[in-house]
N, C-alpha and C positions, 0 to 999 in steps of 0.2 A: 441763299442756300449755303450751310458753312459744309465744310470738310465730312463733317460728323454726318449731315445729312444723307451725303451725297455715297458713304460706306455703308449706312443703315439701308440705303435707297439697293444698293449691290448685293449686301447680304440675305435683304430679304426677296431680292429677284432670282439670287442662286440658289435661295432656302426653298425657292416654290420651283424653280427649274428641275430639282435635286427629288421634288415629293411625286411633280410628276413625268419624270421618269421610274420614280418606283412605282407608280400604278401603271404604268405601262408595261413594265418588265412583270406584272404580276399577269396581266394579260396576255404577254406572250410565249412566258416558258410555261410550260407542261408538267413537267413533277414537282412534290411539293418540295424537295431540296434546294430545286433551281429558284423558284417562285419565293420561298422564303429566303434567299441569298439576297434574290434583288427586290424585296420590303425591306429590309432590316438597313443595310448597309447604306443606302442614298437615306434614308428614311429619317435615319438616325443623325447623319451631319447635315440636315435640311431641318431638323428642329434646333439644332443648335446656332447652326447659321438663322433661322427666325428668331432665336432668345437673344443671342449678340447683336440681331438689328435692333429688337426688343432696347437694348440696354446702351447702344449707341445715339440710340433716340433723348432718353434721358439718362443721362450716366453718371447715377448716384448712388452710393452705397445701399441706400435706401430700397432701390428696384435689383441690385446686383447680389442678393440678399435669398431672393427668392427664385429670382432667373436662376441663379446659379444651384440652386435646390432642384428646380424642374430637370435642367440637364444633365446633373449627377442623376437624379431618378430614372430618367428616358434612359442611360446610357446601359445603368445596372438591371433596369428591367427589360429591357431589351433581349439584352445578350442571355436571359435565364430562361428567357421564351422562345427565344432561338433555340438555343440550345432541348428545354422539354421535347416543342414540337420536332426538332431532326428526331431526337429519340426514338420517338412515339412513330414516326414516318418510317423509321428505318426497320421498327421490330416489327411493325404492321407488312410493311416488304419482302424479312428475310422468313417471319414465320413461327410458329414456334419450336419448328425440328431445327433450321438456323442456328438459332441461341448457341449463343458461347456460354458456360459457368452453368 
């Protein structure tokens, strides 16, 4: 078992420690602000932690090519859905007499 194994073997044990945590944290808080804090955030460096085990596995241009496409995509999509749903969470909360503008 070389070097490279034995970090892929870490990454992908923290990637999966990392994912479930965020389904637990989606189980245990209560509003959706909280609930999406803790999907998003562990969620998000537990795929990336699974693509760099991904790519520590064989680590060739070749695979680092498209890995590296998924986690620019995860990171930027994430964070735009994040962000819709608080939106959406927040104006559903404050009302429509709330509204600012």
């Amino acid at each position: 078992m070389s070097a490279l194994d034995v970090a892929a073997a870490v990454c992908l044990l923290a990637g999966a420690g990392l994912a479930l945590s965020a389904g637990a944290g989606l189980l245990r808080f209560r509003n959706t602000l909280d609930r999406m804090h803790a999907a998003t955030k562990p969620q998000v460096l537990s795929v990336l932690l699974i693509l760099l085990a991904m790519w520590l596995r064989r680590p060739t241009w070749a695979t680092a090519g498209p890995l590296l496409i998924a986690g620019v995509a995860q990171v930027i999509t994430v964070s735009v859905a994040c962000y819709v749903v608080a939106r959406a969470a927040y104006q559903q909360e404050a009302g429509p007499d709330d509204e600012e503008g």
